[in-house]
C-alpha positions in Angstrom: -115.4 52.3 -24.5 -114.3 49.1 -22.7 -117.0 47.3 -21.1 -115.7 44.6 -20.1 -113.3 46.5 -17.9 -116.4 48.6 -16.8 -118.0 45.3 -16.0 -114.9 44.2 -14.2 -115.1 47.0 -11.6 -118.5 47.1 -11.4 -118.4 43.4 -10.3 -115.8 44.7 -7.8 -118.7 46.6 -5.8 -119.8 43.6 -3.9 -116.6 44.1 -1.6 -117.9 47.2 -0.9 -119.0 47.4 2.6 -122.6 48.8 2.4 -122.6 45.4 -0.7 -121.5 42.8 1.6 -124.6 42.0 3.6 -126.7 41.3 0.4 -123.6 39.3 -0.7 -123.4 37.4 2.0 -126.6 36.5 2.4 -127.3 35.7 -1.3 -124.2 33.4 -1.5 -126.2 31.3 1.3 -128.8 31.6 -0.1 -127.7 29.9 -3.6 -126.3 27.0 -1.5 -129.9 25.8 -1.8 -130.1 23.7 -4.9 -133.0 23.0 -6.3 -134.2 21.3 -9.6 -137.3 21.1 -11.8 -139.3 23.8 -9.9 -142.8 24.9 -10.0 -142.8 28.1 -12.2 -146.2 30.1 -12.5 -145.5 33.3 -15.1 -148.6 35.1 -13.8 -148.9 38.4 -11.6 -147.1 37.3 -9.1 -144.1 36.0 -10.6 -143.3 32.4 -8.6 -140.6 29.5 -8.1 -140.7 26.8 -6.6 -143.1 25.6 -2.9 -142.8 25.9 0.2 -142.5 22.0 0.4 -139.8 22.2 -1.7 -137.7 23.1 1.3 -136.8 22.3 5.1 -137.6 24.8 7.6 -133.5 25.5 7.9 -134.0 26.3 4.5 -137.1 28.4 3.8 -135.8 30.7 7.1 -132.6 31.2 4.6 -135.1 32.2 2.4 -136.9 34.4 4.3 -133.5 35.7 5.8 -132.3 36.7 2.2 -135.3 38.1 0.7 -135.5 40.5 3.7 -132.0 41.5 3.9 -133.0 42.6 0.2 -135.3 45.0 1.6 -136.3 47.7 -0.4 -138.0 45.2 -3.1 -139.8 48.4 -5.5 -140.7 45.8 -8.4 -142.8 42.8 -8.2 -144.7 40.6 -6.9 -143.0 37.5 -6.7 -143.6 34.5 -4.8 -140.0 32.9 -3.2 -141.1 28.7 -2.5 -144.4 30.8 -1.3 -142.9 33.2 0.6 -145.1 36.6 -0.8 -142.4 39.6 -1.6 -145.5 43.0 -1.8 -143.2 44.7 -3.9 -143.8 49.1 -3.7 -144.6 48.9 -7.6 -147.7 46.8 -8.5 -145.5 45.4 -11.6 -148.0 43.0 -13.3 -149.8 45.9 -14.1 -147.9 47.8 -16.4 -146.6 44.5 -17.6 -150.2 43.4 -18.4 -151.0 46.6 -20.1 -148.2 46.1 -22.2 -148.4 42.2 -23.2 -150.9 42.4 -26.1 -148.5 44.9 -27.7 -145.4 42.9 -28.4 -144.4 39.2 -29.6 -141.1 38.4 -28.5 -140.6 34.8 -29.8 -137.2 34.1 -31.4 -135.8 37.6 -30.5 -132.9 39.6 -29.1 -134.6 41.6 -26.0 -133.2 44.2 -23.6 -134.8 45.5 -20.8 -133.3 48.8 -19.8 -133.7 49.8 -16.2 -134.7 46.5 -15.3 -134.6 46.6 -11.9 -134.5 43.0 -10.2 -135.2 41.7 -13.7 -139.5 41.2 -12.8 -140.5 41.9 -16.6 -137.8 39.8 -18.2 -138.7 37.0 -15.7 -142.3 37.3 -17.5 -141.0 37.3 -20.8 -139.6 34.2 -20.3 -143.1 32.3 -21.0 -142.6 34.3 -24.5 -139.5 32.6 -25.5 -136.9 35.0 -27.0 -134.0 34.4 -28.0 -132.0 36.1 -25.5 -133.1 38.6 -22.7 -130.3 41.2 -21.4 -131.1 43.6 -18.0 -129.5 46.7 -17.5 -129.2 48.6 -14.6 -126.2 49.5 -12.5 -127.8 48.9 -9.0 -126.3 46.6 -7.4 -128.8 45.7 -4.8 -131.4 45.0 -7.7 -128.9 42.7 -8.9 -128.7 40.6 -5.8 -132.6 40.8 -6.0 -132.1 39.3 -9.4 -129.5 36.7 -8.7 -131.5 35.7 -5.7 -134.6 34.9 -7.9 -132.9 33.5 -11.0 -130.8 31.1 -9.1 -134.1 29.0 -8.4 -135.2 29.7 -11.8 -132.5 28.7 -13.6 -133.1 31.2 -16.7 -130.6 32.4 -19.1 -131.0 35.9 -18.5 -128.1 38.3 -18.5 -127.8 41.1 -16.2 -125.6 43.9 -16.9 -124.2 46.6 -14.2 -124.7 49.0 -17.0 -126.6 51.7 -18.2 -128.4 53.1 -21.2 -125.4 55.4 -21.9 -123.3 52.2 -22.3 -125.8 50.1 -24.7 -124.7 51.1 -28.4 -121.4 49.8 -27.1 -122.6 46.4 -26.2 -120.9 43.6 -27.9 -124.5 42.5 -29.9 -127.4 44.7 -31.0 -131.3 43.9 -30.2 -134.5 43.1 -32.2 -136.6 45.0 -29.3 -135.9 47.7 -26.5 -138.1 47.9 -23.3 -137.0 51.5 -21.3 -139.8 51.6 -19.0 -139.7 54.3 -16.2 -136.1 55.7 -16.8 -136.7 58.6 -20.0 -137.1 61.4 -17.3 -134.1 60.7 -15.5 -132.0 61.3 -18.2 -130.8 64.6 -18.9 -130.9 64.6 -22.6 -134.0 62.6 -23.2 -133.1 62.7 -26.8 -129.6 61.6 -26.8 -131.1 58.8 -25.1 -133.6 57.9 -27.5 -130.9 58.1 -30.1 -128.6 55.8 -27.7 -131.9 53.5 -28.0 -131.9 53.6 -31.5 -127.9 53.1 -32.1 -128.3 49.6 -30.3 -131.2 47.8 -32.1 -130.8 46.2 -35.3 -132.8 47.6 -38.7 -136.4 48.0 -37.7 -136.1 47.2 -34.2 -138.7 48.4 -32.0 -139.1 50.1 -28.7 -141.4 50.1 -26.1 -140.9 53.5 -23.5 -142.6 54.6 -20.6 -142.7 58.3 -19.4 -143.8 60.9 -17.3 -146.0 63.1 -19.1 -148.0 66.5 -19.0 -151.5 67.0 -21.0 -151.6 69.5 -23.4 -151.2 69.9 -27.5 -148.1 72.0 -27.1 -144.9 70.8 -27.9 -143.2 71.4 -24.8 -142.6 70.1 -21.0 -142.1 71.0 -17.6 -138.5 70.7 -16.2 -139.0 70.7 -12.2 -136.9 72.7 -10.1 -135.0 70.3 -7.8 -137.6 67.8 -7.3 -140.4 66.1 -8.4 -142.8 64.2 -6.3 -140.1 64.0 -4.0 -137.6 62.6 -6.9 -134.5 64.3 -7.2 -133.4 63.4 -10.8 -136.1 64.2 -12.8 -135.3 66.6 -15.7 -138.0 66.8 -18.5 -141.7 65.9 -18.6 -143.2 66.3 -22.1 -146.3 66.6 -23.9 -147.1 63.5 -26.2 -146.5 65.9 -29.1 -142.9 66.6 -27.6 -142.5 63.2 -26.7 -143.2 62.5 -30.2 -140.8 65.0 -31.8 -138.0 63.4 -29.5 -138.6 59.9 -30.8 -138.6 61.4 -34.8 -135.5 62.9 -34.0 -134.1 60.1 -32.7 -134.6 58.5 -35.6 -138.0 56.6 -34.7 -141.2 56.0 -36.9 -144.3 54.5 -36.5 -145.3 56.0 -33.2 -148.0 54.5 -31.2 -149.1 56.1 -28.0 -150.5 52.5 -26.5 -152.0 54.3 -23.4 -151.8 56.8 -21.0 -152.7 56.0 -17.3 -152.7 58.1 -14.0 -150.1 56.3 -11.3 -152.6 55.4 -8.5 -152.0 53.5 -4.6 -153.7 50.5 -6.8 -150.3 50.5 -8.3 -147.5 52.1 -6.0 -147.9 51.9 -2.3 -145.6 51.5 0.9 -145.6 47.7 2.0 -143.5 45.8 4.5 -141.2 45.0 1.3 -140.7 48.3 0.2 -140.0 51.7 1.6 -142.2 53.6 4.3 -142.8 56.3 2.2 -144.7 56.2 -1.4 -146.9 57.8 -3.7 -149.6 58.8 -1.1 -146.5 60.7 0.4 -145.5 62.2 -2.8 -149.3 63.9 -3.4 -150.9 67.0 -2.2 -152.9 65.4 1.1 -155.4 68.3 0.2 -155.3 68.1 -3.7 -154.6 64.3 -5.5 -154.3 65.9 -8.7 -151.1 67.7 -7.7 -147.4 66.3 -6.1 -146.5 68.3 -3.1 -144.5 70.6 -5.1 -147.9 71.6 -6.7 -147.0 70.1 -10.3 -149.7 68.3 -11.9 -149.7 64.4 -10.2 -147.8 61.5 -11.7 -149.2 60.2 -15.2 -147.5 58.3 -17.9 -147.5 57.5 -21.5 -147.0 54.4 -23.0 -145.7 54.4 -26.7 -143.9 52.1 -29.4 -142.1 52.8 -31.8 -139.5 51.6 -34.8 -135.9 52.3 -35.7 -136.2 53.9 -39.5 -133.1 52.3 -40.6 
């Protein structure tokens, strides 16, 4: 597989029509320069002060980050300007934070949206961070941040399917929300497992369904109003997945009901969310009458 020619036409969507506006606007947006900027690594992820700017320049700001619209990770704070993402972000990201050390190491985040979580990682100091995700709008989101923050973070148009091909391999794997839309949740894992180095760990995030059974319930058409969703697993089918991917040391790290404390409709976002995606007479249940959203957490290590 050639990446770098993959790379070359994915960089080749921003002439795209439906591209252009986020283009456009980014590219004035990153006429701003800025140096030596207030950086807080907390829940809401923030750069720089309002101070920092002219009026003519936080309206660019402003301008940009709304043109962005639909921001589903997050928060972040833009020189104060307060972007509500859909996805309560810090949360999963604080749940997750007493469970890995990523000083001195090579760290993908797969599915990385606008790049929120690697921006936190940053105040860990690894070695190198590398996004994946072929949206191109997330990648404006990203660009748009990064160009005040001055990180050294790559993003790649790519996907998981694309990752044992990179040109390096990784010390540690995030894939966080992106397992159940994957139609061979196993190849994936194994996809996981082919692009960190020997005794690399991953930390996944997944649907789930409760039970002791080693199975899991594959939606017809849609689920909670998601189109590609394939397979939801028990942890015990979850865990046979990660062993034959070639994974050891499995630790389920928690498992958490998705609640409007954590995914709502904001001004930033979309007008529908996960209040939309319930049973209105039955929480426990989507609207397609499938138990309601709930996720495991679990790390893991490559055997070899």
């Amino acid at each position: 597989m050639n990446l770098e020619e993959l790379k070359k036409k994915k960089d080749e969507c921003r002439s795209w029509k439906n591209v252009e506006p986020w283009y456009k606007k980014l590219q004035n947006a990153q006429k701003i320069e800025k140096n030596d900027l207030f950086i807080d690594y907390g829940d809401w992820f923030s750069v720089g002060k309002k101070e920092d700017l002219t009026q003519d320049e936080y309206e660019i700001i402003v301008e940009t980050a709304r043109t962005l619209i639909p921001w589903r990770k997050g928060p972040f704070k833009i020189f104060d300007l307060e972007i509500d993402s859909e996805w309560q972000s810090n949360l999963k990201y604080n749940l997750l934070r007493p469970h890995f050390n990523l000083k001195n190491k090579i760290v993908a985040d797969i599915g990385c949206n606008n790049g929120y979580y690697m921006f936190r990682m940053l105040e860990d100091k690894p070695k190198r961070l590398v996004g994946f995700d072929p949206s191109p709008l997330t990648l404006h989101q990203f660009e748009f941040v990064n160009h005040f923050v001055k990180s050294d973070i790559v993003y790649e148009m790519l996907g998981v399917e694309h990752l044992e091909f990179y040109n390096h391999k990784f010390d540690f794997i995030f894939m966080l929300g992106v397992l159940y839309h994957r139609a061979d949740p196993v190849g994936t894992l194994k996809s996981l497992a082919r692009g960190l180095n020997s005794k690399g760990e991953i930390i996944i995030d997944t649907f789930m369904i409760d039970g002791e059974d080693e199975i899991c319930l594959t939606p017809n058409q849609r689920y909670s109003k998601i189109p590609n969703i394939y397979f939801i697993p028990t942890i015990p089918a979850l865990k046979n997945w990660l062993i034959r991917a070639g994974f050891e040391n499995i630790e389920v790290l928690a498992t958490v009901v998705t609640t409007t404390d954590e995914q709502r409709a904001t001004f930033w976002s979309f007008d529908e969310s996960l209040e939309n995606f319930l049973d209105p007479n039955d929480n426990s249940k989507t609207v397609e009458g499938y138990p309601a959203p709930k996720r495991v957490y679990i790390k893991a290590r490559k055997i070899l």
